[in-house]
DRENMI-866040 format. One line per 4 residues: number of its first residue (from 1); their letters; for each residue x, y, z of C-alpha. Coordinates in steps of 0.25 Angstrom, whole numbers, plus 5000, padded with zeros to 4 digits. Layout:
N
NUM> a> X,Y,Z  ...
//
This chain:
406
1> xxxx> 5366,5071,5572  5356,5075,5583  5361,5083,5594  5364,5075,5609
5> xxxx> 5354,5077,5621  5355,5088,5631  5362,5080,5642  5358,5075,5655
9> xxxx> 5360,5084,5668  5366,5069,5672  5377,5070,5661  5379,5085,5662
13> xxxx> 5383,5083,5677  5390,5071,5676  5400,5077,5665  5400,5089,5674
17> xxxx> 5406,5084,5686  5416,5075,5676  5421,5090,5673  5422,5094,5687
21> xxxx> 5431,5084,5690  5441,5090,5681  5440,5103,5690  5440,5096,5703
25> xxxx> 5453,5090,5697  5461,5101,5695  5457,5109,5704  5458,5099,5717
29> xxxx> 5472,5100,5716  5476,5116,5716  5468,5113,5729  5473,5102,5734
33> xxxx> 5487,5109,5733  5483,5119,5743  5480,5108,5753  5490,5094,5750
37> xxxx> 5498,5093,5764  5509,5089,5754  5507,5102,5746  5512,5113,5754
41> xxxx> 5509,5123,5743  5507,5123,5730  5519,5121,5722  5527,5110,5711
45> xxxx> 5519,5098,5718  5506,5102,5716  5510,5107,5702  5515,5093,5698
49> xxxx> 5502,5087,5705  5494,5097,5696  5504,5094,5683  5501,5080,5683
53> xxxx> 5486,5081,5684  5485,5088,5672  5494,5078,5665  5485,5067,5670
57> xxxx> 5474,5075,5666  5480,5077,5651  5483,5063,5650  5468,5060,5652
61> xxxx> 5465,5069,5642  5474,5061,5632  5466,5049,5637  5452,5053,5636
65> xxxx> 5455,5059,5621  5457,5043,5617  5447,5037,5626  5434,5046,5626
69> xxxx> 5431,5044,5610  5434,5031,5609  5430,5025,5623  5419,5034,5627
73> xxxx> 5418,5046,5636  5410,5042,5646  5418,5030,5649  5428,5037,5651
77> xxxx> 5423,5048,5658  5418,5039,5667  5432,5032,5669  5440,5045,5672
81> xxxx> 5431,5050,5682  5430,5039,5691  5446,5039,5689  5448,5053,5692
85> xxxx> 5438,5049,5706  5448,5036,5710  5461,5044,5707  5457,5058,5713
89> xxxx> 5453,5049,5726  5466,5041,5726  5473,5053,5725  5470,5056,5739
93> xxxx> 5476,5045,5744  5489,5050,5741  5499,5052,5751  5509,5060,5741
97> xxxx> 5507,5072,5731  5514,5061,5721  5504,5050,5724  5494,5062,5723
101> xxxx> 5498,5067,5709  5500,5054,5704  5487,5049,5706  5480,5064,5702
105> xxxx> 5488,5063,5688  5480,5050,5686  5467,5057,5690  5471,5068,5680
109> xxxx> 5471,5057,5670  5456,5054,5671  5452,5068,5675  5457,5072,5660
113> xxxx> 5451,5061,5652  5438,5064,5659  5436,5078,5654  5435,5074,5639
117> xxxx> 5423,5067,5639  5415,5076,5648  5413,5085,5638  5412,5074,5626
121> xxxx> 5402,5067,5634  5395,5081,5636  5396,5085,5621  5392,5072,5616
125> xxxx> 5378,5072,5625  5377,5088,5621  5369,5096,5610  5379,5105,5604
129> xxxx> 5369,5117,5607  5370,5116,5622  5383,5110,5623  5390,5124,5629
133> xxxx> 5380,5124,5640  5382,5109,5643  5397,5110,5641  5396,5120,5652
137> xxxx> 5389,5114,5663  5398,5102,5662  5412,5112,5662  5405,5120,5672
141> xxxx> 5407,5107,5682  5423,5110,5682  5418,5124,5690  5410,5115,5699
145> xxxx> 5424,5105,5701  5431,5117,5704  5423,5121,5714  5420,5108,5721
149> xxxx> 5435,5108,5723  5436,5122,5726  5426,5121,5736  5433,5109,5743
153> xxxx> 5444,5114,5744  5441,5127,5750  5432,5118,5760  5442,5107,5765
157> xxxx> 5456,5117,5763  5453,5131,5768  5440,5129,5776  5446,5116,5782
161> xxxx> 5459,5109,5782  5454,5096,5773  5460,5086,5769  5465,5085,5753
165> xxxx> 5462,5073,5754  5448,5076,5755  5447,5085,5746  5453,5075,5736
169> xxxx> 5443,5066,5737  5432,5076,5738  5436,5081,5724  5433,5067,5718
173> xxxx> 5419,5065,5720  5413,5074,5710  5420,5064,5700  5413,5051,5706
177> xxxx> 5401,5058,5704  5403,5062,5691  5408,5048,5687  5396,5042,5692
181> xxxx> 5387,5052,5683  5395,5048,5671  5392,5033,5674  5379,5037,5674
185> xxxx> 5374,5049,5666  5385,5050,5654  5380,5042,5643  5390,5035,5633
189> xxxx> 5392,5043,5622  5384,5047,5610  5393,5043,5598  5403,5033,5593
193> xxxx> 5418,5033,5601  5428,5035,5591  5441,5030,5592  5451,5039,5600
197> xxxx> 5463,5039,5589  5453,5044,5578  5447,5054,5588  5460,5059,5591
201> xxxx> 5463,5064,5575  5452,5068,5573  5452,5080,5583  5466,5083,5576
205> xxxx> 5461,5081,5562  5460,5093,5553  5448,5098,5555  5449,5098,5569
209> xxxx> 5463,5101,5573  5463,5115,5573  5453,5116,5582  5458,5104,5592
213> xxxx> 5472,5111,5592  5464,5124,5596  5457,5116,5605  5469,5111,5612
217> xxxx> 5475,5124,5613  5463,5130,5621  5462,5120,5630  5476,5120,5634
221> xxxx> 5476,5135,5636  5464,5136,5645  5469,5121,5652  5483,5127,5655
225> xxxx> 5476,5141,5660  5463,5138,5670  5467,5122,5673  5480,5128,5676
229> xxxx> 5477,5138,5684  5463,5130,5691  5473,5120,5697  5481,5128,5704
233> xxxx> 5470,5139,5708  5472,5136,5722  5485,5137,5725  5485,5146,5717
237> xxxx> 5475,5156,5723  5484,5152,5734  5497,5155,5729  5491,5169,5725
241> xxxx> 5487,5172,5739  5475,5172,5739  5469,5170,5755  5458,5157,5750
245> xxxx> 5464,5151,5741  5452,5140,5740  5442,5148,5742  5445,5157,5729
249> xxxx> 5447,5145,5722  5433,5141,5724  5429,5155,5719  5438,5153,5706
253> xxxx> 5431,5140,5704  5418,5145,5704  5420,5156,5695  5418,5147,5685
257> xxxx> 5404,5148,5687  5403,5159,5679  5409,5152,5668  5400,5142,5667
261> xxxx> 5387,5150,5667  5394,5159,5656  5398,5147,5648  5383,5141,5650
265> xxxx> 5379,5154,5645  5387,5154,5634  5394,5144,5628  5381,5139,5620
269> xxxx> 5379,5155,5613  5392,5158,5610  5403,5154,5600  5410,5144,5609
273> xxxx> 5424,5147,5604  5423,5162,5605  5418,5161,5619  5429,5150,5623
277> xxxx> 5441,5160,5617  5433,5172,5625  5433,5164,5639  5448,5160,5636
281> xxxx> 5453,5176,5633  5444,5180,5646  5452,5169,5653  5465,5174,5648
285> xxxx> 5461,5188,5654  5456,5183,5668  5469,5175,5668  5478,5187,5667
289> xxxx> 5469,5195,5676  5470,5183,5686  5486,5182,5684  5489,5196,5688
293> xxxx> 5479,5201,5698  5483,5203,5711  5474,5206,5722  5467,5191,5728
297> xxxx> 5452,5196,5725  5456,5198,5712  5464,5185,5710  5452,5176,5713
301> xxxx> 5443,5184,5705  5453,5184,5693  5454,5167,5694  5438,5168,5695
305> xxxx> 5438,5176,5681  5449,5166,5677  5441,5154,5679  5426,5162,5675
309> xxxx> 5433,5162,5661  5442,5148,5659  5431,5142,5664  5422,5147,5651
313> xxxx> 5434,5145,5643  5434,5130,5649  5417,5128,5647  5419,5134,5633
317> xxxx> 5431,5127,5630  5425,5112,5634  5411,5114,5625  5420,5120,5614
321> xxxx> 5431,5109,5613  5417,5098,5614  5411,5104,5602  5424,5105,5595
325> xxxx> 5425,5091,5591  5415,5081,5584  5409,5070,5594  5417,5060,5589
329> xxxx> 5429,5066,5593  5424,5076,5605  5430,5068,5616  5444,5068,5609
333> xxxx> 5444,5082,5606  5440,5084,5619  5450,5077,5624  5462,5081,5617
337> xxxx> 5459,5097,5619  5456,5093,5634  5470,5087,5634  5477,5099,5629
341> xxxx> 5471,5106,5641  5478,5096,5652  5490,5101,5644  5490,5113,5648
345> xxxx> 5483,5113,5661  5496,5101,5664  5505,5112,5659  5499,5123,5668
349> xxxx> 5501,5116,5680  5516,5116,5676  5517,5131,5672  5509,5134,5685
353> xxxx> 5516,5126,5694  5531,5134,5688  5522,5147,5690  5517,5147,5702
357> xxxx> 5529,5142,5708  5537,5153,5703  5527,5161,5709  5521,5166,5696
361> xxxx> 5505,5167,5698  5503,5178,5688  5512,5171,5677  5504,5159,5680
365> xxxx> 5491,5163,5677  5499,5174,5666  5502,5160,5659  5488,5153,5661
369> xxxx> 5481,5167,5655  5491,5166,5643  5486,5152,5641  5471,5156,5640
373> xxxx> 5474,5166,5630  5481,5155,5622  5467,5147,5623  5461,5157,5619
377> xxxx> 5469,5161,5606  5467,5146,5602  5453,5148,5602  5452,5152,5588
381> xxxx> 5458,5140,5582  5443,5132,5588  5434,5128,5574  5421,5121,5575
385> xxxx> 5411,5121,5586  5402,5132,5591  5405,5143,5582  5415,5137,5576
389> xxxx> 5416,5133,5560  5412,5118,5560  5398,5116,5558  5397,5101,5564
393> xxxx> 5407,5096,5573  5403,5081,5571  5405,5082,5555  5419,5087,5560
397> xxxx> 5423,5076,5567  5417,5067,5559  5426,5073,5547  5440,5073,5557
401> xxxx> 5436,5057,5560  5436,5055,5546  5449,5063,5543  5455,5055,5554
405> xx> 5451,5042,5549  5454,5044,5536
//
């Protein structure tokens, strides 16, 4: 089977800013809870606000690991970004954090069936020679999210006294952009849709399931630990003590430049599942240094190390769980990893929320460091892939299809 075409700039940027929209969504709220005149300070409200996105965002996992295969991705990568644009402006309109969180749980829901098919759509249109270097110019547009709504935030909330509102809206127009490019730029897909129901064994089947639970289990880790703690960086910067709370959280976002250029450097020459367990035990470290250093410099410069290194673990983690799965059934496996990682960020939010009220920072991040270690141990259940024992990803799924089907 001959490999896919290098892909257009136009594809590469119009999957790019559908990952950035991800970012802008979790992060906009840790900085809208510093700002809501109903939100005094950050506390249970915000934590149920949070909880619920995520579980929106869980749920539209669950829904785009039936719907990508068998309906097409770009379909439906097109649907849940002009969703996500419609709901995350109607959400702005609300004059009560209920009507406010309700809405934004909906929004969670097309927020997680969008991530799926980024990075199936991009694996699917890819060489598997250049697919880490690809892989990390469309991850690395979760850094660009960040900052965008870092950036905002800082200019309408400390350099000014802006309206939320504002802010709200702001945050959505990357997504309309990046709905329109998709219209426009992603082509339909390049094999033929499978049935979901089939899919769905097949990434449980024998010879895959061992990988797919390991799969899982790293993508919960890594989910509870930096989703977890990214959507509440500002407050929690602020709850800390720290004199700009904003300000340092658009240098911890942009930390994540390093990342990326390491990840482009690399992900391509080394043994992806070796440098994915290495990015999550450096994560681990940076999260205990970052859990019990005191002084405020240090603080922000021990989150930027944190998020220097989730950040690879998140660029490596992506390309690995693409190349993981056969093309028949990459979007569902996808899909159902990605779902286990709304899992735990969902119950972070939870855990966090106990914590921090409590006043517990340092057994916060304690907790989120542990979870990175977990990751990182799981690591070695991974087969198949770059440096891994299967020699042809394709004949794989082709043989878990017909084991499924039999």
């Amino acid at each position: 089977m001959p490999s896919p075409p290098t892909p257009s700039p136009a594809l590469i940027l119009a999957l790019a800013l559908c990952n950035s929209a991800d970012a802008i969504y979790i992060l906009s709220l840790g900085v809208l809870s510093e700002s809501l005149s109903w939100t005094q300070h950050f506390g249970t409200h915000t934590t149920t606000t949070s909880t619920l996105s995520f579980l929106g965002m869980l749920i539209g996992g669950l829904v785009s690991t039936f719907a990508g295969d068998s309906l097409g991705r770009q379909p439906l990568l097109l649907t849940t970004m002009l969703l996500t644009f419609v709901l995350s402006n109607l959400s702005s309109l609300s004059s009560s954090l209920t009507t406010f969180t309700i809405v934004r749980f909906f929004a969670g829901i097309s927020v997680g069936a969008s991530i799926p098919p980024i990075f199936s759509l991009l694996s699917a249109h890819t060489s598997p020679s250049c697919l880490g270097r690809y892989t990390t110019m469309v991850a690395s547009f979760f850094m660009v999210g960040s900052v965008y709504v870092s950036v905002l935030g800082y200019t309408l909330f400390e350099l000014s006294d802006g309206d939320w509102r504002l802010f709200n809206t702001l945050t959505t127009l990357p997504g309309l952009v990046a709905a329109y490019l998709v219209f426009v730029c992603v082509p339909p897909p390049l094999q033929q849709l499978q049935p979901a129901k089939l899919n769905f064994a097949a990434v449980f089947s024998a010879p895959q399931r061992q990988t797919t639970l390991s799969l899982q289990a790293v993508w919960f880790g890594l989910s509870f630990s930096s989703f977890g703690i990214l959507a509440i960086i500002t407050p929690l910067f602020s709850d800390i003590g720290i004199a700009s709370a904003y300000l340092s959280t658009v240098i911890f976002s942009s930390a994540a430049l390093v990342a990326n250029v390491a990840s482009y450097l690399l992900l391509d020459l080394k043994d992806r599942r070796t440098l994915l367990s290495s990015a999550l035990f450096l994560s681990f470290l940076s999260g205990i240094f970052f859990a019990f250093v005191q002084q405020p410099p240090l603080i922000v410069l021990a989150a930027c190390l944190f998020q220097i290194a989730t950040t690879l673990a998140w660029n490596t983690l992506d390309t690995v769980s693409t190349e993981m799965f056969g093309a028949g059934v990459r979007n569902t496996g996808f899909a159902v990893c990605s779902t286990s990682g709304r899992a735990g960020a969902c119950i972070a939010q939870v855990v966090n929320g106990i914590l921090l009220e409590g006043g517990g920072t340092t057994a916060l991040l304690a907790v989120d460091a542990i979870a990175l270690l977990i990751a990182a141990v799981a690591c070695a259940g991974l087969r198949g892939g770059r440096g891994g024992d299967d020699e042809d990803e394709d004949e794989d799924d082709e043989e878990n299809l017909k084991l499924t089907s039999a």
